[in-house]
N, C-alpha and C positions, 0 to 999 in steps of 0.2 A: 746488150749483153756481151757482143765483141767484144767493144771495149771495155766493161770491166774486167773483161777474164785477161784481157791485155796486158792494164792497170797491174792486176794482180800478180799476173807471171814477174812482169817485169822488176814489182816491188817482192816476189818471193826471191827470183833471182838477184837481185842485191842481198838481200839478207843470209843468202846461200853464201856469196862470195865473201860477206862479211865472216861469217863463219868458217869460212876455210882460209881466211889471210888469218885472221887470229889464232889458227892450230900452227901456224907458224912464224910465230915470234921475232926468228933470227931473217927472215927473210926466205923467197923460197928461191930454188937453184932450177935450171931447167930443167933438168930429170923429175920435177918435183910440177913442174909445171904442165910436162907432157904427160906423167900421171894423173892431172887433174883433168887436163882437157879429154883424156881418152876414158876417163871417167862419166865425164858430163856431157860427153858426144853426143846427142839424140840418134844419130844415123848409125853412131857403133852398138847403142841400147837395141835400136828396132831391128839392127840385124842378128843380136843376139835373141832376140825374140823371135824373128823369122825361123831363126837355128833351130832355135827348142821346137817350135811348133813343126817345122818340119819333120825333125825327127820323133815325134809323136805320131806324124800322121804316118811316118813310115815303119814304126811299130806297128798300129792300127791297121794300114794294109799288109803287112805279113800276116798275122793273128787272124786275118781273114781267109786266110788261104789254109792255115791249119784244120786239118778234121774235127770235128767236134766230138768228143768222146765219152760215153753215157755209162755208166757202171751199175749195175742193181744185181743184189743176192738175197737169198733165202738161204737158210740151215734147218735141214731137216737130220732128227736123229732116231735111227731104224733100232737105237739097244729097248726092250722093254721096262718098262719100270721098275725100279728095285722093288723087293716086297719087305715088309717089316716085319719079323717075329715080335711077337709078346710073350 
């Protein structure tokens, strides 16, 4: 199973790179290239994951520390009821 998913990565990432040499026709320029690698960085994706989840779990423990606040009414009306002439 390793080595399929191996096989695979490595034949998805060919295919990946095929497809990003061909969005650029003219050739690409460094700035073009350090856009791609910071793109496809594994370590910059998982710390951008890291990030989010972080700051989830650090919503999550403030919203714990908030009161929890319960609201319920009733309406009661003390006029008698109209009466209706005929």
């Amino acid at each position: 199973m390793r080595r399929t998913d191996s096989e695979a990565y490595r034949h998805n990432l060919q295919d990946e790179s095929r497809t990003i040499v061909a969005a650029f026709p003219d050739g690409l320029a460094l700035t073009d290239c350090v856009a791609i690698a910071q793109a496809r960085s594994t370590k910059l994706v998982s710390s951008r994951v890291a990030e989010r989840i972080a700051t989830l779990n650090r919503q999550a423990a403030f919203s714990a520390f908030l009161p929890q606040v319960q609201l319920s009414y009733d309406t009661l009306s003390l006029q008698p009821a109209a009466r209706h002439r005929v």
